[in-house]
C-alpha positions as CSV (number, residue, x, y, z in Angstrom):
1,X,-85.7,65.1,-26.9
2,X,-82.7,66.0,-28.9
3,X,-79.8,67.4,-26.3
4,X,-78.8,70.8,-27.3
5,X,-75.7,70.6,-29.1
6,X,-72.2,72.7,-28.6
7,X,-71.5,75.6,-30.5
8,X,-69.8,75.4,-33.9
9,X,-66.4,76.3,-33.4
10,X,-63.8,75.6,-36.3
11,X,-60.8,73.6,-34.6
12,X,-57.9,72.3,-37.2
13,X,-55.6,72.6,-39.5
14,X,-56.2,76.0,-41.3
15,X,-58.3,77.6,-38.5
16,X,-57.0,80.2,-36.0
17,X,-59.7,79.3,-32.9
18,X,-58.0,79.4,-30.4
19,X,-58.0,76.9,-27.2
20,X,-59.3,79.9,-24.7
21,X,-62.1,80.4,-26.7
22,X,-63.4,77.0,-27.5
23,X,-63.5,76.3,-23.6
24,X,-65.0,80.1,-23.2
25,X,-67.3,78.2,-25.3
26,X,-67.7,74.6,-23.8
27,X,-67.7,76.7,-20.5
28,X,-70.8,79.2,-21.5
29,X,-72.9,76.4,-22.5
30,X,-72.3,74.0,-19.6
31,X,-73.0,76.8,-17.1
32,X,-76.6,76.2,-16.4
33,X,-76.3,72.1,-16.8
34,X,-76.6,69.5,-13.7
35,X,-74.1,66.9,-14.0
36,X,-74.2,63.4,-12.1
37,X,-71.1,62.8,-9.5
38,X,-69.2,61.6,-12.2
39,X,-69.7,65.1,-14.1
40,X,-69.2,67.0,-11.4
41,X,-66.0,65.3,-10.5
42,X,-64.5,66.1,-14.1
43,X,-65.5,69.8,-13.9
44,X,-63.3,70.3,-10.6
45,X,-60.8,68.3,-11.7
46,X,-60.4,65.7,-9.4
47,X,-61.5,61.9,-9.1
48,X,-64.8,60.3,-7.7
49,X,-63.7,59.1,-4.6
50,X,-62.3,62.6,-3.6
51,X,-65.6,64.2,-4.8
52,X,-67.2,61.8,-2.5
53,X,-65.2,63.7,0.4
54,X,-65.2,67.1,-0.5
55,X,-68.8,66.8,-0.5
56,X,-69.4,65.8,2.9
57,X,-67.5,69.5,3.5
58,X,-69.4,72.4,4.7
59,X,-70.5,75.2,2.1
60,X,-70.0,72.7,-0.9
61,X,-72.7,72.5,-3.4
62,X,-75.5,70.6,-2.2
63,X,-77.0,68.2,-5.3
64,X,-80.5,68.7,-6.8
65,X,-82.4,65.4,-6.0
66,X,-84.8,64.6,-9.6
67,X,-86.2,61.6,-7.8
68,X,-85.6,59.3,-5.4
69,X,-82.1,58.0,-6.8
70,X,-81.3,60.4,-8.9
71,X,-79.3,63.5,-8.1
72,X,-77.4,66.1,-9.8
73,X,-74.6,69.2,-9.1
74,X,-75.4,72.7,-11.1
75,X,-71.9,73.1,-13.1
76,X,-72.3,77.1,-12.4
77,X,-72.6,76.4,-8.4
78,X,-69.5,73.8,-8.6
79,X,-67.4,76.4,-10.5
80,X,-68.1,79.5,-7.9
81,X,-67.0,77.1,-5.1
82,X,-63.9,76.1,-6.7
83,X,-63.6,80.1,-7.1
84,X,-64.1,80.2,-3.2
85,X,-61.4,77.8,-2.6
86,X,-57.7,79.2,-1.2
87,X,-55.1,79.4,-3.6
88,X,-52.0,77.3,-3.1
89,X,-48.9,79.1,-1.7
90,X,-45.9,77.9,-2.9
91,X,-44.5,75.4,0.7
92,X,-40.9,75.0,1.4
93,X,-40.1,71.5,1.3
94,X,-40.4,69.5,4.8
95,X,-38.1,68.7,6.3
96,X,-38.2,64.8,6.6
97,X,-37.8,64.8,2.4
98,X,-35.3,67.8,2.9
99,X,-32.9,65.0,5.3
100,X,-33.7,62.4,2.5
101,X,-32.6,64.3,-0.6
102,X,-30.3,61.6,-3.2
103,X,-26.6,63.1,-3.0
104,X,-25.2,62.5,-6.1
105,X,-21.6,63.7,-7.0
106,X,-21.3,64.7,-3.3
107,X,-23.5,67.1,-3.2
108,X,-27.4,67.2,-2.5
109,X,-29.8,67.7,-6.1
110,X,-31.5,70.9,-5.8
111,X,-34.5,71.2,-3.3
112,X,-37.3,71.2,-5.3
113,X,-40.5,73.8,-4.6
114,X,-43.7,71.8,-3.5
115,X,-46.9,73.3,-4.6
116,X,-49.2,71.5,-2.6
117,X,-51.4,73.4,-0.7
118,X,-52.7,70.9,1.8
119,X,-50.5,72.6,4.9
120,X,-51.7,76.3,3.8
121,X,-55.6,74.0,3.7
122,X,-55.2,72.5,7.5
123,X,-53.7,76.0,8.5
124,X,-56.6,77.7,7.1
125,X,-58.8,75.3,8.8
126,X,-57.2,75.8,12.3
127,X,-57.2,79.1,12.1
128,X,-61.0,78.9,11.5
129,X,-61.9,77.0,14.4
């Protein structure tokens, strides 16, 4: 069985497709596909091993078992979670990097803004309980 190929989009020199809609397209056709952990890993973004822990998480995407040792993740189910998922505040910096800042030319370099979301994540979680 021939896989079902992408669709033709004209990316290169001399075309005007642009990015957005190539993935609009990549996107379109992958929505009703299963991928393997591996797949499903690359469509959230992240690596295998943190895969491996979100799904042991409640309300994540259970996998389609095709036999005994074979299981696979609906692409349109992983992409709704994601959708689910809090977004990321933007976190003051803590306080122990805060006291270990570099000084240079006697003064400290400018605090930088974290975007991680893992405290606004464990507060949500808290708060849940």
């Amino acid at each position: 069985m021939k896989p079902a190929a992408f669709p033709s989009v004209a990316v290169g020199p001399g075309t005007r497709a642009s990015q957005t809609s190539l993935e609009a397209a990549v996107r379109e056709r992958l929505a009703s596909h299963a991928v393997d952990v591996v797949g499903a890993a690359l469509v959230l973004g992240i690596s295998e091993r943190q895969f491996y822990e979100l799904r042991k998480r409640e309300g994540f995407p259970k996998a389609r078992w095709l036999s005994e040792r074979v299981s696979r993740y609906l692409v349109s189910e992983l992409v709704a979670w994601l959708a689910e998922q809090p977004v990321c505040a933007a976190a003051a910096e803590p306080a122990q990097l805060a006291r270990g800042r570099v000084y240079r030319s006697g003064r400290p370099v400018a605090p930088a803004r974290s975007t991680d979301c893992t405290a606004t994540v464990a507060a949500d979680a808290k708060a849940a309980r």
